[in-house]
N, C-alpha and C positions, 0 to 999 in steps of 0.2 A: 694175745699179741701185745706187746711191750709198747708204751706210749711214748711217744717222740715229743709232745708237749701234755704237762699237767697243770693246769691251772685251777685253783682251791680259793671260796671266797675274795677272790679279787674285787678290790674296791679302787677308784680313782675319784679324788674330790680336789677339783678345782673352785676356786673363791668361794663363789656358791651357784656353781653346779657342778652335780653326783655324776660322773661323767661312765664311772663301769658300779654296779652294783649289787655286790657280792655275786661276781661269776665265777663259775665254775665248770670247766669242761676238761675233754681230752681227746686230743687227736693225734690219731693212729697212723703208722709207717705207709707208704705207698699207698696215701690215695688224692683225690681231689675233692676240696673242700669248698664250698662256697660259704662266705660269710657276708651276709645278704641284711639289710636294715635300710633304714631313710637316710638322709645326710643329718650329722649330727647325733646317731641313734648310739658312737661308741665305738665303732666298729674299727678306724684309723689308731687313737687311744689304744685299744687294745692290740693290736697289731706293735706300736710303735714300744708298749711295755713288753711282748714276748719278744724283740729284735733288742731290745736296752737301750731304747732310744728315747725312755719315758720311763719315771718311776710310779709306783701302785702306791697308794696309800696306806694300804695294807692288805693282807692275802697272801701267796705265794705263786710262784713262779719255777718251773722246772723245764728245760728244752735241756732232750739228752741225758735227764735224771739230772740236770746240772744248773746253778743260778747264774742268768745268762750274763748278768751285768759287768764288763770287763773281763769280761772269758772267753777269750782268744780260740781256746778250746770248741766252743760251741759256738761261736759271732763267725769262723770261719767257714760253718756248716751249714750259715742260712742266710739268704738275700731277701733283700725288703727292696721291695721296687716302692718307690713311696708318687703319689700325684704329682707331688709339691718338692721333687729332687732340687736342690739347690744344687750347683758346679761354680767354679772359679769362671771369672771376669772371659777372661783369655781361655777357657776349656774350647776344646772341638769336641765333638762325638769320638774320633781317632784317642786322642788323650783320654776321654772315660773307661774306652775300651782296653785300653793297655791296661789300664788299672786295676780296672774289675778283673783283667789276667794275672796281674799279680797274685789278689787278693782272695779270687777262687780256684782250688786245687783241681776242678773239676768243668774247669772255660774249655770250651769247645770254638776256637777258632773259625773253624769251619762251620758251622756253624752261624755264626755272627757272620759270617760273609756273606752266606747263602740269605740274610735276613737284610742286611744292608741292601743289596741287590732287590728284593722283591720289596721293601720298601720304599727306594729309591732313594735311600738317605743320603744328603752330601755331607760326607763324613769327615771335613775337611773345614769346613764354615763355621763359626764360634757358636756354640749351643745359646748363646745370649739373642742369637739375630735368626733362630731355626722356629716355626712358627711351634703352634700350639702341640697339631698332630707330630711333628717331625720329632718334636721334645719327647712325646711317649712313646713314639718310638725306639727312640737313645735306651730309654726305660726298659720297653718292651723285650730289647735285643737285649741287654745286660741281663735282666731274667731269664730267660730262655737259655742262652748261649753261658750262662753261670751254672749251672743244672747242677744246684746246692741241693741238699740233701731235705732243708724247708724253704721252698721259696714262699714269698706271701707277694703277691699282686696288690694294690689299693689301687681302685680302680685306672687301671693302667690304658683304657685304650681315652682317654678324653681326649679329643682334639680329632679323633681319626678318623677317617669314613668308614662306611660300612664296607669296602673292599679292602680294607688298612685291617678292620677289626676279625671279618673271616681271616686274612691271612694270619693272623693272634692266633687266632681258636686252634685253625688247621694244626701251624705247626707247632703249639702246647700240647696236642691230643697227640702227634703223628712223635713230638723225640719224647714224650711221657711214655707210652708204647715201649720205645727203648730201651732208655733208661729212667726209668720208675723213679718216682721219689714222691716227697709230699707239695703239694701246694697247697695254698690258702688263698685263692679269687677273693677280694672286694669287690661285688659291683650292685647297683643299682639296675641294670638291663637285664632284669631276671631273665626277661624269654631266651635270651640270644644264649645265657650261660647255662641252662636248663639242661641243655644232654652235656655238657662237660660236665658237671660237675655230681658226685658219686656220693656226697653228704650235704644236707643244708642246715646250718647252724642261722639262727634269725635273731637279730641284737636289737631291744628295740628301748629307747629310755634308760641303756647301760644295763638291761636285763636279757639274758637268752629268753627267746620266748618260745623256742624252735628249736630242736638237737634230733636231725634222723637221716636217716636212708634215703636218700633221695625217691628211688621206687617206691618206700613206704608210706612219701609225702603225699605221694602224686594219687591216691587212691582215699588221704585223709577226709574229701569233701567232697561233695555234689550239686548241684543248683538245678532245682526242679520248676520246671515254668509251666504253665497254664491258667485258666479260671482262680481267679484270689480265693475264693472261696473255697475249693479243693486244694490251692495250694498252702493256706493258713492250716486249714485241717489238720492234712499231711505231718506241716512242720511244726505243730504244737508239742510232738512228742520229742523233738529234735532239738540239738541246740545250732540255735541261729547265729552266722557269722555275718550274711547279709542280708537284705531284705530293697525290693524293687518294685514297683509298681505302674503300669500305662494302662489306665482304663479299666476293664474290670480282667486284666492280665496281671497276673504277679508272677517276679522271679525270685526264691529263696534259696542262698547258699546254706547247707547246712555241714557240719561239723562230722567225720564220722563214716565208716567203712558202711556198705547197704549191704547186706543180704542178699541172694537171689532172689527170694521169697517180696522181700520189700522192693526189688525192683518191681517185682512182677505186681505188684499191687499197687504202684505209683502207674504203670502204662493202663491197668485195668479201668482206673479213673481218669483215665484220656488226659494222663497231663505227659510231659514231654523231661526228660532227662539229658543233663547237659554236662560233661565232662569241665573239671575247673583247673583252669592251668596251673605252673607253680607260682608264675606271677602273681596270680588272681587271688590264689591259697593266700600268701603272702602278705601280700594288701589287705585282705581280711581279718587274719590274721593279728597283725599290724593295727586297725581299723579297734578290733575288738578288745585289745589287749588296751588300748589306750582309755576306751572307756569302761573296759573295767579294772584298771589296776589296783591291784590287791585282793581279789575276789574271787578270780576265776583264772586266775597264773595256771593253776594245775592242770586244768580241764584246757588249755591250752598245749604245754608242753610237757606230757606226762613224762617222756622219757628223758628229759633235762635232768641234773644235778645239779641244777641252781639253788643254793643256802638261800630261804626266804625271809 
């Protein structure tokens, strides 16, 4: 399958700090991505250099086989809902949306109606005086109701409640179904974005530390809890991503698909096995990569193409 973005050694260096270093990835036509990391991890950066709204220091850059910077060609093909959308003094939401009609071949009117209405947006009041939640929403409906060919999210629901944010999810999954395209999710609220999203790419210190299958992820770890004593054992032969202790209870994440065989050997010694969300992956993850940077990158994200 022919890749809709190629990104090669990408590096980004501001004054002094390394803000993407030397990434490398590629993502493929129709699916949904999450691009998942801490605030500050890179992940906005890179986002704003695949849209040409940020230059790389060096590496390359391909959306569409094409370099996207000033290419009308390819900037018509993809929205960036950004956190931090700036608009004119005097804009309403009304005026955004005309806009974004102009500017995407593929606005779905209808659409944008049907989202105004379940948001309750007043689409008529200057986006300057529309509170936090209202503003990402403006956001919200221009992605959606754009249904570009890449759209990218940066975390797009701040401000919104949690009956603002399901109404997001629903209908991203319900006109994806539809009409198919790619997206790219920023967010921090791994749990909530966990079944939308089909790949997790994990950015952590301007490095992928993460590039999989989502299903693939979710099976990467385990956390075995009982007796410390049987659970040090256990995970001496494992590599450890977390470690926990109350009394002579221990809980160890460890790294790493089990066996039947090894489950079956871990309930024999009465200790207790614990499913590890993607959050938690994540966070670990995360956790472990920062203490060991340089060391153990691989044995992190085997399946990455990150230039080291």
């Amino acid at each position: 399958m022919t890749a809709v973005i190629e990104v090669s050694n990408l590096t980004k260096q501001y004054r002094d700090k390394l803000a993407l270093d030397h990434v490398s990835l590629s993502i493929e036509p129709g699916k949904i991505y999450g691009l998942l990391g801490r605030n500050g991890a890179g992940k906005t950066t890179l986002m704003s250099i695949l849209t040409a709204q940020n230059f790389a220091s060096s590496g390359s850059v391909r959306v569409f086989g094409e370099e996207p910077y000033e290419n009308a060609r390819v900037l018509s093909r993809v929205c960036f809902v950004r956190e931090s959308q700036k608009y004119p003094d005097d804009a309403t939401p009304e005026h955004a949306f005309r806009a974004a009609r102009l500017f995407f071949p593929n606005w779905s009117q209808e659409l944008a109606d049907r989202l105004v209405a379940e948001f309750q947006l007043p689409v008529k009041r200057r986006i300057k005086k529309l509170s936090r939640g209202q503003l990402s929403a403006v956001g919200v409906i221009i992605g959606l109701a754009a249904r570009a060919e890449i759209t990218f999210f940066d975390e797009p629901y701040l401000g919104l409640d949690a009956v603002a944010r399901q109404i997001f999810y629903d209908r991203l999954i319900e006109d994806y179904a539809e009409q198919p395209r790619t997206i790219i999710l920023s967010s921090h609220l791994i749990d909530e974005v966990a079944n939308l999203i089909e790949r997790v790419i994990v950015i952590d210190d301007g490095r992928i530390i993460l590039d999989e299958e989502t299903d693939a992820v979710r099976d990467r770890a385990v956390t075995v809890v009982g007796d410390a004593a049987k659970v040090d054992a256990w995970a001496a032969g494992h590599e450890v991503l977390h470690r926990e202790t109350l009394g002579r209870v221990a809980s160890v994440t460890t790294l790493g698909v089990l066996s039947a065989a090894e489950r079956a050997e871990v309930e024999a010694q009465g200790l207790d096995l614990a499913p590890v969300s993607l959050q938690q992956l994540i966070v670990r993850l995360t956790q472990k990569a920062a203490g060991t940077r340089g060391t153990d990158d691989a044995v992190l994200a085997p399946s990455t193409e990150e230039v080291r």
